[in-house]
C-alpha positions in Angstrom: 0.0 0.0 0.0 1.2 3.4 -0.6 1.6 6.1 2.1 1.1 9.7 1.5 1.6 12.7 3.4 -0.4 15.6 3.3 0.9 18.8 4.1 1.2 21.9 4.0 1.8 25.4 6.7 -1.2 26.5 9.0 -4.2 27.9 7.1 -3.2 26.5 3.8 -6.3 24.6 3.9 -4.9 20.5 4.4 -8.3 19.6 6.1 -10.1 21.3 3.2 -8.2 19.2 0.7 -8.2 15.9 2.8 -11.9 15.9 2.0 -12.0 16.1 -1.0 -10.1 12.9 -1.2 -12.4 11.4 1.3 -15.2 11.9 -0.8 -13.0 10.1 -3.7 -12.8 7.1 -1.6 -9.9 7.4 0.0 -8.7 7.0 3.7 -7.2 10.3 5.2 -6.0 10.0 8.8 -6.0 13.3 10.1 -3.0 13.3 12.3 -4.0 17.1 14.5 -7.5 15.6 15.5 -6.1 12.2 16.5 -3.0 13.9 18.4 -5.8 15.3 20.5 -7.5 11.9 21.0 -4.5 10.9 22.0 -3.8 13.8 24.5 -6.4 12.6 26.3 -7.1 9.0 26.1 -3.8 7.7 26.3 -2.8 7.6 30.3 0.6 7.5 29.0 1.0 10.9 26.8 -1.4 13.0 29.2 1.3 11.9 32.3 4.0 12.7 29.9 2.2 16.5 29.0 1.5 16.6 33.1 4.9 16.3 33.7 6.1 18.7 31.2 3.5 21.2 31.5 1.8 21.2 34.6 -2.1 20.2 35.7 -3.1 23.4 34.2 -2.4 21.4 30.7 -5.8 20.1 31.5 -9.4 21.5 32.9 -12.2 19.3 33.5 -10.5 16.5 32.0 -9.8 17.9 28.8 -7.3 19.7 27.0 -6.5 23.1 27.9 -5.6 24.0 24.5 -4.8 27.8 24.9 -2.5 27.2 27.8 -1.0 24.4 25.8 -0.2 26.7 22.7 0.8 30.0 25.1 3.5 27.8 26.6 4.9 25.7 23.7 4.8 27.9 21.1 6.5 31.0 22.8 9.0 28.0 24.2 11.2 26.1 21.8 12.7 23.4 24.2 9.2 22.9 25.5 7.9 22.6 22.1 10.6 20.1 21.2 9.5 18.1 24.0 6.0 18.5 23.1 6.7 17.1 19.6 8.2 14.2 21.1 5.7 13.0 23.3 3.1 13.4 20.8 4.8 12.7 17.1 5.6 9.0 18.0 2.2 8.6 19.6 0.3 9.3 16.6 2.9 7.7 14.3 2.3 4.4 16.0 -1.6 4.7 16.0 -1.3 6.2 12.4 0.5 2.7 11.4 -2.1 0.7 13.2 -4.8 2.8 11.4 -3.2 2.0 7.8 -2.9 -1.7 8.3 -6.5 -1.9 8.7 -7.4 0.2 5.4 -8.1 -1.9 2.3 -7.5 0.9 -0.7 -4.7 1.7 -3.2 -3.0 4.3 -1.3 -3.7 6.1 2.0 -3.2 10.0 3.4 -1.8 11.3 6.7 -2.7 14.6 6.9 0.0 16.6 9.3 1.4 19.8 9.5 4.9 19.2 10.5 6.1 16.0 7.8 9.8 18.4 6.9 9.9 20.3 9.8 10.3 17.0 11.9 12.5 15.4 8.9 10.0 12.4 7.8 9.6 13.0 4.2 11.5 9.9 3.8 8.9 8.1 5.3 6.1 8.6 2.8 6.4 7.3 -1.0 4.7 10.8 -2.5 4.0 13.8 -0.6 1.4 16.5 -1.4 2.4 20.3 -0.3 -0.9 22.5 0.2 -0.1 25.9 -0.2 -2.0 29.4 -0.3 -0.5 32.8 0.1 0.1 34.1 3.8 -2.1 37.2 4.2 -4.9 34.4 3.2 -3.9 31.8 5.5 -3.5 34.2 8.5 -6.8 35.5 7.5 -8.5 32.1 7.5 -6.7 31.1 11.2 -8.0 34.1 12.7 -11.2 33.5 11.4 -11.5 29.9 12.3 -9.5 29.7 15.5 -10.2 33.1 16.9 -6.9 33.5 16.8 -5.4 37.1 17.0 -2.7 38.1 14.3 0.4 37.9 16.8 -0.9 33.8 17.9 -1.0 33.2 14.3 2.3 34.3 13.7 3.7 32.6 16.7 2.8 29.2 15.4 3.6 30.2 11.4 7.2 31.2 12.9 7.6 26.7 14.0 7.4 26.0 10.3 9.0 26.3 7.3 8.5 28.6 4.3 6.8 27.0 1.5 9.8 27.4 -0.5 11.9 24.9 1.5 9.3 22.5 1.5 8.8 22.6 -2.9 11.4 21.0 -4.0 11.3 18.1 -1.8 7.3 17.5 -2.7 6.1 15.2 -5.3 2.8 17.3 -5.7 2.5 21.1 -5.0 -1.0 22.2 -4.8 -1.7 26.0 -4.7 -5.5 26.5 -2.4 -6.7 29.5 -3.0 -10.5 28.9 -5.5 -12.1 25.6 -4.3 -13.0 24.6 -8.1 -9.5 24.9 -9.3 -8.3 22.8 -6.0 -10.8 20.2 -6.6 -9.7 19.3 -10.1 -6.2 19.6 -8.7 -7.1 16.7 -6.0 -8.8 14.9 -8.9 -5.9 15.0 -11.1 -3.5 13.8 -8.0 -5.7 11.4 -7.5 -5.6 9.9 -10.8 -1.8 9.9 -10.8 -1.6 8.4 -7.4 -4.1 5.4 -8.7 -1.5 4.8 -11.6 1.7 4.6 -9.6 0.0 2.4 -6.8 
């Protein structure tokens, strides 16, 4: 089965595209939503995140996601250590997840594939890209983010440019239309190499 990673920097629109090739049949794992799953079901990362962050990573049971993103992302040793509680976590569920999917090829949508050196893991990679002003626009809008949070977490990942050359597919977002017949086009391709 072939592995392919979806990515692409905050706001680019990744979850957008990853359903589009849902509706096309295929399996996306969606590797932000399961690392919070895991944050909280697994009694092994949410000691880990206790330990590194404090009780205050959690309120009433669940993630305390503001606190979480004031401390790690104005923190880079803490991020570091953030990564690597959660990364391998939702690597070995991601694996566990693909063994069970019966389809040509499968997606694992995550933000951080270069930033956290695993392009070698995938056999393709799709980069989702969109111009800044737009992605900070549709953070703010969907997170509730201000401008300065937005830039805080854009500043933990690479430019676009230093992901391009090491991407099999490069898919600008910016009209739906046009990045609907770019996912269908992918998808095609993706068919004939598996």
């Amino acid at each position: 089965m072939i592995v392919v990673g979806l990515t692409g920097g905050i706001g680019s629109g990744k979850t957008t595209v990853a359903n589009f090739f849902v509706e096309l049949g295929v399996p996306v794992y969606n590797s932000d939503k399961e690392a919070k799953k895991l944050m909280t079901s697994s009694k092994r990362v949410k000691k880990a995140i206790i330990e590194l962050l404090g009780k205050q990573a959690y309120k009433n049971k669940k993630l305390n996601k503001k606190y979480i993103s004031e401390q790690i992302f104005n923190d880079d040793t803490l991020l570091i250590k953030m990564n690597g509680i959660v990364h391998p976590a939702v690597q070995k569920d991601f694996l566990a997840w693909a063994r069970k999917q019966k389809a040509p090829y499968v997606i694992q949508e995550t933000a951080l594939i270069f930033e956290n050196t695993k392009q070698d893991f995938y056999d393709f990679i799709i980069l989702v890209t969109a111009p800044i002003e737009l992605r900070l626009e549709r953070v703010m809008v969907r997170d509730g983010a201000s401008k300065k949070e937005v830039m805080d977490r854009l500043k933990n990942q690479l430019d676009d440019e230093d992901k391009i050359p090491f991407s099999d597919y490069v898919l600008e977002n910016t009209k739906l239309p046009k990045t609907k017949l770019k996912v269908e086009e992918i998808h095609n391709d993706l068919l004939n190499n598996s």
